[in-house]
N, C-alpha and C positions, 0 to 999 in steps of 0.2 A: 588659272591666271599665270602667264607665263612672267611676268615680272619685268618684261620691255614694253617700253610704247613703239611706236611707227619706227621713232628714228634711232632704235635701238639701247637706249640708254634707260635706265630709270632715277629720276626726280624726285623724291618724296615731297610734296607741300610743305611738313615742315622746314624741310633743309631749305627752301626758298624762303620760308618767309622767319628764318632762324628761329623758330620752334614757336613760335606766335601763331595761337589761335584766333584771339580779337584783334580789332584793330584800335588804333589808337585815336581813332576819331571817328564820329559818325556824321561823316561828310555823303558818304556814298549810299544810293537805292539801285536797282537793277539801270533806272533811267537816268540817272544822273550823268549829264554829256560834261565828258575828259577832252582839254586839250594840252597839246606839250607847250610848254614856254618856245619861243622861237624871238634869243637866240636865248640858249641854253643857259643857267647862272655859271659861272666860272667857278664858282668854290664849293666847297661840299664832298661827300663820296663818292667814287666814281659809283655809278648805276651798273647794278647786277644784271646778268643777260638777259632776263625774261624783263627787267624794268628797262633796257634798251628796245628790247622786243615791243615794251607797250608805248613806249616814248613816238615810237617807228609811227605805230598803229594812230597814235592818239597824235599826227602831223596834221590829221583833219578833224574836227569833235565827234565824239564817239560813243555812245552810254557803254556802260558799265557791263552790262550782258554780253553785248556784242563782242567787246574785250575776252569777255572770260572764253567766247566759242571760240576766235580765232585764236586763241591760244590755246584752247584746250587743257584749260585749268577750273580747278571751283571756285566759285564767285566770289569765297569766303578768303582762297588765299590771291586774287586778284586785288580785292578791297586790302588787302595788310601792304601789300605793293605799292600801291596808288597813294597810301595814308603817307608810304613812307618817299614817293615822290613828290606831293602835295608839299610836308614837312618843308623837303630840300628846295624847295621851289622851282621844281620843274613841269608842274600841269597846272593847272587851274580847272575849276569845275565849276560846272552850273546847276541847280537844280533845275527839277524843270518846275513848269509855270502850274499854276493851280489853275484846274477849269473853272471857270467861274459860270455863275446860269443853268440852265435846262437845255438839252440838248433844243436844235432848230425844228418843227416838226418838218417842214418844209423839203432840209439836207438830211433828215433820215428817211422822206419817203423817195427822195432819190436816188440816195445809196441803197435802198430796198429795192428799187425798179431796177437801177440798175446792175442789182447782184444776183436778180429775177433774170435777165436778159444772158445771163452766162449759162 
């Protein structure tokens, strides 16, 4: 382990999320879609580089996973991030929706034929 990433530098997860393991709320799942406030609130802290970075990311709604790849960070210090833009009221979030019923048999014998045909 040479102790840089790509772009030279090392990050430790603590120091991003000031030494916070949990988060402060459990708003977030892997799929829970992030988006930023637009326009931004005017008061509060300014936003730390990588919560600029997700702010950027989260211009269109975005679950929670996807975040952590394009960043390339763990899910774990994503979620301490987002809790603490959430907080400042800069994203909002959705869960997603619960399936409700039995899957179609109809739409799984067609996504079957059709995954036969590849």
């Amino acid at each position: 382990m040479s102790g840089d990433d790509a772009g030279g530098r090392l990050v430790r997860p603590f120091t991003l999320t000031g030494g916070r393991t949990r988060p402060s709320r459990a708003d977030f799942t892997l799929i829970t879609t992030v988006t930023a406030v637009d326009p931004p609130p005017e008061h509060g802290p300014r936003p730390q580089p990588e919560q600029t970075r997700i702010l950027r990311l989260c211009a269109r709604p975005v679950v929670v996973a996807e975040l952590a790849a394009h960043l390339d960070l763990p899910v774990s210090v994503v979620v301490i991030l987002l809790c603490d833009l959430l907080e400042a009221g800069r994203i909002t979030v959705r869960q997603p929706r619960p399936v409700s019923g039995s899957p179609d048999p109809n739409l799984l014998q067609k996504v079957r034929d059709g995954l036969g045909r590849l």
